[in-house]
BALUM-431664 format. One record per residue: z, x, y of N, C-alpha, C, O in turn; residue in one letter. Coordinates in steps of 0.2 Angstrom, whole numbers, plus 5000, padded with zeros to 4 digits. Layout:
REM BALUM-431664
ZXYZXYZXYZXYa
...
//
This chain:
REM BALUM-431664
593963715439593563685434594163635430594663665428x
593963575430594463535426594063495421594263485415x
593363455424592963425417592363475418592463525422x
591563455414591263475415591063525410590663565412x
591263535403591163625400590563615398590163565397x
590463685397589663705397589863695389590463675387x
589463705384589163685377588863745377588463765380x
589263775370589463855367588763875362588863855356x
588363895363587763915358587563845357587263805362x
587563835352587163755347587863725348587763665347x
588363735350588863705346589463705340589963675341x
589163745335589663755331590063825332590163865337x
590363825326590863885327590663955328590263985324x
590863985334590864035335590464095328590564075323x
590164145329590364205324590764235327590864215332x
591064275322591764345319591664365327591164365330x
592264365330592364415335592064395343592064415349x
591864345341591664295348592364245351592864245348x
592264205356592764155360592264125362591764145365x
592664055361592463985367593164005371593764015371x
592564005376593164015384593263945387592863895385x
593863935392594163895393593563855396593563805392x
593163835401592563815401592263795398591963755401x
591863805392591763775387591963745380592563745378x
591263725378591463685372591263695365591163755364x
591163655360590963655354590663585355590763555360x
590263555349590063495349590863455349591363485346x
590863405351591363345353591763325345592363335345x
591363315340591863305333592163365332592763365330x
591963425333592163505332592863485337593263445334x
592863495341593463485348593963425347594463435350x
593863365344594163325343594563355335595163335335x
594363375332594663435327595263495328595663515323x
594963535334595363565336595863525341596363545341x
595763485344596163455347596763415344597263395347x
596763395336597163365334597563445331598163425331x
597563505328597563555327598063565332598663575330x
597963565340598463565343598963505343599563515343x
598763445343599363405341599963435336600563435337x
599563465330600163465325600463525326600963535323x
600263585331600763625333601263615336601763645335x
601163565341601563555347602163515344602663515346x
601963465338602263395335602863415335603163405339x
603163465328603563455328604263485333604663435333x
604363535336604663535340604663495348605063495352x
604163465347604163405355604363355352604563325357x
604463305345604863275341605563295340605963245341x
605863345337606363385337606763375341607263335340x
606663405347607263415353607263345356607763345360x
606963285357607263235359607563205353607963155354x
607463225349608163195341608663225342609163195342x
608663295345609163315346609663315353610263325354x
609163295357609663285364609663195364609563165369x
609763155359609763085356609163035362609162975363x
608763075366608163025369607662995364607862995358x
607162955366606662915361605962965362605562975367x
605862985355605463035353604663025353604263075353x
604562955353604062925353603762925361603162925362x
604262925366604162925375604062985375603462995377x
604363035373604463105371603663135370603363175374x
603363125365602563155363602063105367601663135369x
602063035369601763015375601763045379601263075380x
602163055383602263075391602263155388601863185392x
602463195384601863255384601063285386600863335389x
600863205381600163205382600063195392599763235396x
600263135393600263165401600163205406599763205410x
601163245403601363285406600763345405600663385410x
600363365399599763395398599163395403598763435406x
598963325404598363325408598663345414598363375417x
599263325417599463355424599363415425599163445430x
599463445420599663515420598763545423598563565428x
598363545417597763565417597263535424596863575427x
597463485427597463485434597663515437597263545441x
598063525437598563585443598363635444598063645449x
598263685437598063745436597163755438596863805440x
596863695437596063695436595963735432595663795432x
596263705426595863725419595863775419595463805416x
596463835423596263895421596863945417597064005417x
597063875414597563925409597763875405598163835408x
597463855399597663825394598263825392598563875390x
598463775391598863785388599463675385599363615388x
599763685381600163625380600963605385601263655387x
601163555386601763545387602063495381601963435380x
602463545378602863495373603563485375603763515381x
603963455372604763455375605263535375605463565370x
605463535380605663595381606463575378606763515378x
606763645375607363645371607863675376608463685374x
607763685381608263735387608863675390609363685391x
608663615390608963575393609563555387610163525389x
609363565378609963545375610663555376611163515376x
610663615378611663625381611863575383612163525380x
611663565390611863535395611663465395612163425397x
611263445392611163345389611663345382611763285380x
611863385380612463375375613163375379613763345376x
613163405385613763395389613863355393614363335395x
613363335393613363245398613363205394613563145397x
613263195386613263145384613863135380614063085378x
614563215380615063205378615263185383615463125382x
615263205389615863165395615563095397615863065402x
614963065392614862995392615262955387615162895388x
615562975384615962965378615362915375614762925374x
615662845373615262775368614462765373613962735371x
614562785379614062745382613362775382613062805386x
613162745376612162795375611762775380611362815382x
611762705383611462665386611462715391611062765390x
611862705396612162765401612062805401611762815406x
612062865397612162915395611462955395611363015398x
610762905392610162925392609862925402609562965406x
610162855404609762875410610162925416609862945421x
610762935413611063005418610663085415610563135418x
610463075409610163125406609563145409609563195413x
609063085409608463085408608663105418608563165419x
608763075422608963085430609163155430608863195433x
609663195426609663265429609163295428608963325433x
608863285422608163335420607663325424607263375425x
607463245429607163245434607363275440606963295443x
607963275441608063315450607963395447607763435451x
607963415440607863485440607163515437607163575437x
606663465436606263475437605763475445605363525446x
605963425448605863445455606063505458605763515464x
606563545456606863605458606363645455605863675459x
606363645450605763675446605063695449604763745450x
604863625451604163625454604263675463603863705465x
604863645464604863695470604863755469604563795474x
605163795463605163865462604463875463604363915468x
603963845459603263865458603063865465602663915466x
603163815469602863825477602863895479602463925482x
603763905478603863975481603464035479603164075483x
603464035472603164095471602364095470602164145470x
601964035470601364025472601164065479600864125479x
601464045485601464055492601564145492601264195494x
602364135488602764205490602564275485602764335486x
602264265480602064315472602564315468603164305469x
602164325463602564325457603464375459604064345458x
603364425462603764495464604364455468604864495469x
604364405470604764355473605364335468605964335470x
605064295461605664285456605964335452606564335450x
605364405450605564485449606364475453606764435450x
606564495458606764485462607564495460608064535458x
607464415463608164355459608364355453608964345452x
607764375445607964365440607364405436606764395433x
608064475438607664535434607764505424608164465421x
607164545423607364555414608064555411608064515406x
608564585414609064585410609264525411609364495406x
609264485419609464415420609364355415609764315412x
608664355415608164325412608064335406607564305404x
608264375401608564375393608964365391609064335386x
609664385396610064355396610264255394610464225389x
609964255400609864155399609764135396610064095393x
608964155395608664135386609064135381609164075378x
609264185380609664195372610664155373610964135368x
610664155378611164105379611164025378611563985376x
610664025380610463935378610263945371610463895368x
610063985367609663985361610463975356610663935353x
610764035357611464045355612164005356612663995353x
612063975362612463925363612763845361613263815362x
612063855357611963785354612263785346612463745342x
612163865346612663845339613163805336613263805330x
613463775339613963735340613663665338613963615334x
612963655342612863595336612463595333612063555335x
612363635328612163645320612863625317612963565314x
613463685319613963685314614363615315614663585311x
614263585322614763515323614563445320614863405318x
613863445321613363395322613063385317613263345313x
612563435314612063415309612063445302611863425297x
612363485303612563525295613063485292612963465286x
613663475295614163445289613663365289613863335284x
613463345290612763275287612763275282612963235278x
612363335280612163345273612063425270611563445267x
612763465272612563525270612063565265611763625266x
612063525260611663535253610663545258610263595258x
610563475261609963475262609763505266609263515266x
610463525274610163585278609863645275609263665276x
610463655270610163735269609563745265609263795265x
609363675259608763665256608163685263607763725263x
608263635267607663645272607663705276607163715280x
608063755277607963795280607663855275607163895277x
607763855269607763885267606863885261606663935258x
606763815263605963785264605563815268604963835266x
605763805275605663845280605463915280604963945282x
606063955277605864035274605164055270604764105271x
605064015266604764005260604164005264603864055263x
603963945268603263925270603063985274602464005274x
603664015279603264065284602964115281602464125283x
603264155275602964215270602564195267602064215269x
602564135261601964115259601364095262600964085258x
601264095266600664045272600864075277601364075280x
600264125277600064185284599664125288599864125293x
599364095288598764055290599264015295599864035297x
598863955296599163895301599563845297599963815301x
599563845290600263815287600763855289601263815292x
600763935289601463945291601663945301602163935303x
601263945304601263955309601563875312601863865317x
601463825307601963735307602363735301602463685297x
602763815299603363805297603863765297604263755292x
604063735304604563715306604563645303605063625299x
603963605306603463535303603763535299604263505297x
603263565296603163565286603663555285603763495283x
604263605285604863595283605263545286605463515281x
605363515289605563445290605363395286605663365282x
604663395288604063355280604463355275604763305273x
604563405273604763435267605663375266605863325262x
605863405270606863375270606963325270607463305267x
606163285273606363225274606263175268606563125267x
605663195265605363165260605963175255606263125253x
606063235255606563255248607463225250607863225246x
607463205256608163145256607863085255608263035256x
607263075253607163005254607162975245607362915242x
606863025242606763045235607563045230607763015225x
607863095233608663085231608863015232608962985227x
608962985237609362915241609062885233609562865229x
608462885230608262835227608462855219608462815215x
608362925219608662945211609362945210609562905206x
609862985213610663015217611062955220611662945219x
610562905225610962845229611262865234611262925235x
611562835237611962855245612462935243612662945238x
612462985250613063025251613862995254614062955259x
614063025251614763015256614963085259615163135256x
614763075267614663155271614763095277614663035278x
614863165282615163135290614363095293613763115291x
614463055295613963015300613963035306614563035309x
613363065310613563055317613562995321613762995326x
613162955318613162875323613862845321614062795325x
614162865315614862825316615562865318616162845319x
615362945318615662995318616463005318616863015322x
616462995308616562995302616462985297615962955296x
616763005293616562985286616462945281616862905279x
615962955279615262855277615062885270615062945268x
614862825267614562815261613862795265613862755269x
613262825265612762805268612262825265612262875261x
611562805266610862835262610662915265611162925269x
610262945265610063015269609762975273609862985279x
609262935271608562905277608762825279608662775275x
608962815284608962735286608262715288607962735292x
608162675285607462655287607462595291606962585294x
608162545291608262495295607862465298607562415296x
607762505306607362495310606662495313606462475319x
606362555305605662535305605362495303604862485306x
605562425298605062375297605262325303605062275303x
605562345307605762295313605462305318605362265322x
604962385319604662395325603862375325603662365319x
603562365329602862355330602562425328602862475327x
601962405328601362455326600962465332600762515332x
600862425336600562445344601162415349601562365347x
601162455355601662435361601862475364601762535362x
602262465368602562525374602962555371603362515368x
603062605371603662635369604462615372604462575377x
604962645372605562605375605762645383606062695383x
605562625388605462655392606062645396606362585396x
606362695400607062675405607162715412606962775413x
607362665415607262725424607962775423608362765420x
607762815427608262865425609062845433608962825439x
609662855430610162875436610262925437610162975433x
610462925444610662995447611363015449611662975453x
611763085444612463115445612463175446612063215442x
612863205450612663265455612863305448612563355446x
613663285446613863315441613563335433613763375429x
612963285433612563305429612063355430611963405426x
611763345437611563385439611563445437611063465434x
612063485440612463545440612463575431612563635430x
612363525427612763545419611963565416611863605411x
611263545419610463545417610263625421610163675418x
610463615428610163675432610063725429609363735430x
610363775426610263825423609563845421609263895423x
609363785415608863795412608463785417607963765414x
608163785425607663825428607563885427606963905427x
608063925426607863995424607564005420607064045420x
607763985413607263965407606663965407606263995404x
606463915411605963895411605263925415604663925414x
605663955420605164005425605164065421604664095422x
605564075416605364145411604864135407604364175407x
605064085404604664045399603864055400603564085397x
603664015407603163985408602764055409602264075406x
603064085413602764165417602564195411602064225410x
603064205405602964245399602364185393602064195388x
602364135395601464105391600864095395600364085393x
600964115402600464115408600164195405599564215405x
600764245403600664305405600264335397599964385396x
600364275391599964295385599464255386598964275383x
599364175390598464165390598164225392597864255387x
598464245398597964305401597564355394596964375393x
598264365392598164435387597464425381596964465380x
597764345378597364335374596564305375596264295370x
596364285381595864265385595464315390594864315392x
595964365389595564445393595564425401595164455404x
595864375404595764365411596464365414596964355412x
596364385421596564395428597064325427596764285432x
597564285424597864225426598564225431598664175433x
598864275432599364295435599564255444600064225445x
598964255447598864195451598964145451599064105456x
598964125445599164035443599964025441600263975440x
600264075440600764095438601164035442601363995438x
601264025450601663975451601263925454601463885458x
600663915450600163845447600863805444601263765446x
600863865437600963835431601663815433601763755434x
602063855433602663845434602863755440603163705439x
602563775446602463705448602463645445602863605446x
601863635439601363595435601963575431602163525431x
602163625428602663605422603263575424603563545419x
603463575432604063555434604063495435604463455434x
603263485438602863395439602763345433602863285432x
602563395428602763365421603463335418603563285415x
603963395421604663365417605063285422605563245420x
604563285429604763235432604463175431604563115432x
603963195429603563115428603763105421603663045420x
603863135417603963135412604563075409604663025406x
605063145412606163085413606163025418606462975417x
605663025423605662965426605762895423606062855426x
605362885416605262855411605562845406605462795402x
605962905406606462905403606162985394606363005388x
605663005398605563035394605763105394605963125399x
605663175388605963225388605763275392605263265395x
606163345394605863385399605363415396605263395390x
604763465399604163495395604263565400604463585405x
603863595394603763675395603163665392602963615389x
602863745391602163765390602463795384603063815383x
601963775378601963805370601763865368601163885367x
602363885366602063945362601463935356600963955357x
601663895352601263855346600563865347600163885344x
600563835353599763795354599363885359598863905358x
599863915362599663975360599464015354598864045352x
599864025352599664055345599064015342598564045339x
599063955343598263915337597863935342597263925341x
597863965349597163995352597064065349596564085347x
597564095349597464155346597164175340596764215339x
597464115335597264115328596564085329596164115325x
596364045333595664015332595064045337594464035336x
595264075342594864115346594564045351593964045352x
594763995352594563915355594963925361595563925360x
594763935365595163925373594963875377595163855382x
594463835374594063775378594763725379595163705375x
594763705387595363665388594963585386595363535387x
594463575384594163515382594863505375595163455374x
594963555374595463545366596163515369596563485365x
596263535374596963505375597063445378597563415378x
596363425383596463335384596263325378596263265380x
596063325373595863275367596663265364596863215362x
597063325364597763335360598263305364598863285363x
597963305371598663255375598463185375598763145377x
597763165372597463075372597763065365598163025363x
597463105362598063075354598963085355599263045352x
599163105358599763105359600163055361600663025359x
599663045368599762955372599762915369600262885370x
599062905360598962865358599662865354599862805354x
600062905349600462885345601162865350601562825347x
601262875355601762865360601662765360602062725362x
601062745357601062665358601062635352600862575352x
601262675346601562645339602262635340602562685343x
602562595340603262605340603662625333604162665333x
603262575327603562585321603562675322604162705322x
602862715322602762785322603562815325603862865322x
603762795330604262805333604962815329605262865329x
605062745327605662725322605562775316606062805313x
604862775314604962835306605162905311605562935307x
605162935316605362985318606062965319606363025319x
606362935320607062925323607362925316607862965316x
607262915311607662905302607662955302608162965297x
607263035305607563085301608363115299608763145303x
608263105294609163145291609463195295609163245296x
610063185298610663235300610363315298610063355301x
610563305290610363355287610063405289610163455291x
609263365288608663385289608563445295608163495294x
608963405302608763435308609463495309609563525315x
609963515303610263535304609863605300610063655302x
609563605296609063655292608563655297608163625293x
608363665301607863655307608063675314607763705318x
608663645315608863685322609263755319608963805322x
609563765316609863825315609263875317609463925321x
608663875314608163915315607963895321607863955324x
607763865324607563855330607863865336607563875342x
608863865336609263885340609163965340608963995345x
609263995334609164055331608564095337608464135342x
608164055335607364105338607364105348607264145352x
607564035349607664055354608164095359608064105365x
608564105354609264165357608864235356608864285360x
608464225351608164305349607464315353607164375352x
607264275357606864285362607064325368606764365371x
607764295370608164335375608064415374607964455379x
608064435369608364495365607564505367607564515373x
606964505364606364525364605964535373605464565374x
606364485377606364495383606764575385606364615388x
607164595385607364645386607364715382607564775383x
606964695375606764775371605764785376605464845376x
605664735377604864725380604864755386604364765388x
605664755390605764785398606364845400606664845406x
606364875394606764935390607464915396607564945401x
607764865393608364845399609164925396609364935391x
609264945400609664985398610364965400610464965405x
610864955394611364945391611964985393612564975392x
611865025394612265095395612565075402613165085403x
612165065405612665045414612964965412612764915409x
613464985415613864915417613564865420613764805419x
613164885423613064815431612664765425612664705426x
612264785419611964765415612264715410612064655409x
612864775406613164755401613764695402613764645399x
613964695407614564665409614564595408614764565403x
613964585416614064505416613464495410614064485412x
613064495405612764495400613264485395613364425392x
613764525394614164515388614764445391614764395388x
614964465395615064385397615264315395615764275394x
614264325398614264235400613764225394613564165394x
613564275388613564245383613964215376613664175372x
614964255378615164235375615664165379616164135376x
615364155385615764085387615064035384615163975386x
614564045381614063995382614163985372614063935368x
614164035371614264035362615063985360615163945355x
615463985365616463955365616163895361616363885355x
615763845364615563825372616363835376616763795375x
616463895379617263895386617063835391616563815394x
617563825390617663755396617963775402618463805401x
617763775409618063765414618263705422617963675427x
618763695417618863655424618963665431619463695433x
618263635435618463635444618663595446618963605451x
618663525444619163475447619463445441619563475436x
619763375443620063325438619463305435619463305429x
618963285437618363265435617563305432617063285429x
617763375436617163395432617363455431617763485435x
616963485424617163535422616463575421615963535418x
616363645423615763665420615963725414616563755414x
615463725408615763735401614963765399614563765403x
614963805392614463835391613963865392613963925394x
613463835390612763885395612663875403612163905406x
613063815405612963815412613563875416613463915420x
614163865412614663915414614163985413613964035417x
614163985407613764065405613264095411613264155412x
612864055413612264085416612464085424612164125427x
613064035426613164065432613264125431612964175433x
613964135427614164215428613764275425613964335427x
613164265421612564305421612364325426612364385428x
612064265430611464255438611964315442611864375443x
612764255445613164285449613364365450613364415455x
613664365443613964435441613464485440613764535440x
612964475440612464525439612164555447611864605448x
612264495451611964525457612764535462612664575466x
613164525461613764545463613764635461613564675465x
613964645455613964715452613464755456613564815458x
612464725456612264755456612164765466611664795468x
612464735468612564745477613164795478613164835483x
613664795473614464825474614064905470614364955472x
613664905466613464965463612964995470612965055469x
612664985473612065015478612565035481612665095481x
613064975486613465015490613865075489613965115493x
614065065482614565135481613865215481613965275483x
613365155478612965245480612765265486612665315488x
612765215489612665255497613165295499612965345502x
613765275498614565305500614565375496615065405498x
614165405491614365435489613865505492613265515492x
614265555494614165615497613365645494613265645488x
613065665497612465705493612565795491612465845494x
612665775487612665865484611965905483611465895480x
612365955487611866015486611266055482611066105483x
//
């Protein structure tokens, strides 16, 4: 099923303890409601991580919308769900874009080109384990592997909070995180649940407010990367953008060494997607485990059509799951309406430009917690699959290749390329863990059987 939904009672909102199932609907203004509902979960972190991996944020929520309809084809409609910009790739697009040194130009299409060869990897895993079962990536990348990774990309990136976006405006980070706290506790409902949003809302308004009471900071710039007398919000290059038009679209280059610096985050992302396949199911009451290497396929076809263009990689939303949860709405009618509005703002460009002004600051009280949470999901990967700590084969490569990816440690293999961080970390994760745990079987076969 991809079009076609049946129409829910009369059409209005369910009663207490009912569900629209993925097949159907609500009347069409109801749905275009919930569908915009989904837009504002997905927004702020699919705006987010392309500010942060310096892509164009505006390509970015376009080519989501997209990357969404492919997705719900793949699957046939049978796992709702969003693709918004996935954050696993930030390590590694921060390490290509260092060893791009001044050249941004450059730098965006060697980017946007790894994330497409590693989406295509990606889409291949999903083949595999479509064909092969889920019990096939089990396998390769047990629980501990696969917490591992997570919480390494989540923790790894601390480096830029503390290098990048905190010293911008330290006063204003800590304000907006600290907005952030506020909104989660106060607002149980769906305000808190676009905590992150809001509080950016919130950071950016309130630099924009000071610039005009206070006047310029003198704090580190990262576009001139030193220290400036400068406003919090540059508004420059919004009255200079159109209000309808293409957004800035670019073909992507291909370097093998870039390559190698993105990969990782496949694992991520097959975690990822298996563990939001595995809560549709829960929260929809159905059998979705078979689509398992639909989705994962879907999502990898996503991140390539997507970089192609120059836009960011995509994964499946937690967000946009929880607002099924919270709203008991599984109709995938809700998710083509929130990837046509997505399309549609992707052809403001001004809309674009007002996302690109946001403050240093701002994104530096915003990633903190967003790095944070995703390091602390690794964690909640291995308390959910009682990974036990006690054996070495576990602890070893775990402790590790989290503290080569937190350094970021640098290792040089040649004169020219160095693998560093969470790409270092997560080899020696993958590697050392199945090393240990090949070199542990064998010592137990060698060992005598007692009486």
């Amino acid at each position: 099923m991809a079009f076609g939904w049946k129409l829910y009672g009369d059409g209005k909102t369910p009663p207490p303890g009912e569900v629209v199932r993925p097949d159907e609907r609500l009347s069409w203004p109801r749905m275009v409601g919930f569908g915009a509902q989904h837009v504002i979960a997905m927004f702020g972190a699919t705006f987010v991580f392309p500010l942060v991996m310096g892509l164009d944020p505006n390509v970015a929520v376009m080519m989501s919308g997209v990357a969404t309809i492919l997705f719900l084809l793949i699957v046939q409609g049978k796992v709702p769900s969003y693709l918004g910009t996935s954050a696993s790739f930030v390590g590694g697009v921060l390490a290509i874009r260092a060893a791009a040194g001044g050249d941004t130009a450059g730098a965006d299409a060697v980017v946007t080109g790894a994330i497409l060869i590693t989406g295509l990897v990606l889409a291949a895993c999903g083949l595999v384990i479509h064909f092969l079962g889920i019990q096939a990536i089990h396998r390769v990348f047990p629980p501990v592997v696969t917490g591992a990774v997570v919480m390494l990309i989540g923790f790894g990136l601390a480096f830029v909070v503390a290098d990048t976006y905190w010293p911008q405006d330290h006063w204003m980070a800590l304000i907006t995180m600290t907005a952030i706290f506020l909104i989660v506790v106060l607002f149980r409902g769906f305000i808190g649940r676009i905590a992150i949003l809001v509080g950016l809302v919130f950071g950016y308004l309130l630099s924009w407010v000071l610039d005009q009471l206070a006047g310029p900071i003198t704090s580190y710039s990262a576009a001139a990367d030193k220290v400036t007398t400068h406003n919090r919000v540059d508004f420059s290059t919004v009255g200079d953008a159109a209000w309808f038009g293409l957004p800035s679209f670019h073909a992507p280059d291909f370097r093998t060494s870039a390559v190698l610096l993105v990969l990782p985050a496949v694992i991520a992302l097959i975690a990822e997607n298996t563990g939001h396949v595995k809560a549709v199911g829960e929260i929809t009451k159905t059998d979705v485990d078979p689509y398992i290497g639909r989705a994962i396929f879907a999502d990898g076809v996503g991140t390539a059509v997507a970089t192609s263009v120059g836009g960011s990689p995509t994964t499946t939303y937690a967000e946009n799951i929880g607002v099924m949860a919270a709203t008991r709405i599984y109709s995938t009618a809700a998710y083509y309406i929130a990837a046509i509005i997505a399309i549609l703002f992707g052809l403001c460009p001004k809309f674009g430009a007002l996302i690109a002004a946001t403050p240093g600051g701002v994104l530096g009280g915003v990633t903190v917690i967003l790095y944070g949470m995703i390091g602390l999901l690794g964690a909640k990967i291995w308390v959910e699959n009682r990974v036990d700590f006690a054996d070495p084969v576990n602890m070893l490569p775990v402790a590790a290749g989290i503290i080569l990816a937190i350094g970021p440690v640098d290792h040089p293999i040649t004169g020219g390329f160095t693998l560093g961080g969470i790409a270092l970390g997560t080899i020696v994760v993958v590697a050392g863990y199945h090393l240990l745990a090949g070199m542990a079987a064998i010592q137990r076969r060698r060992e005598p059987i007692r009486p």
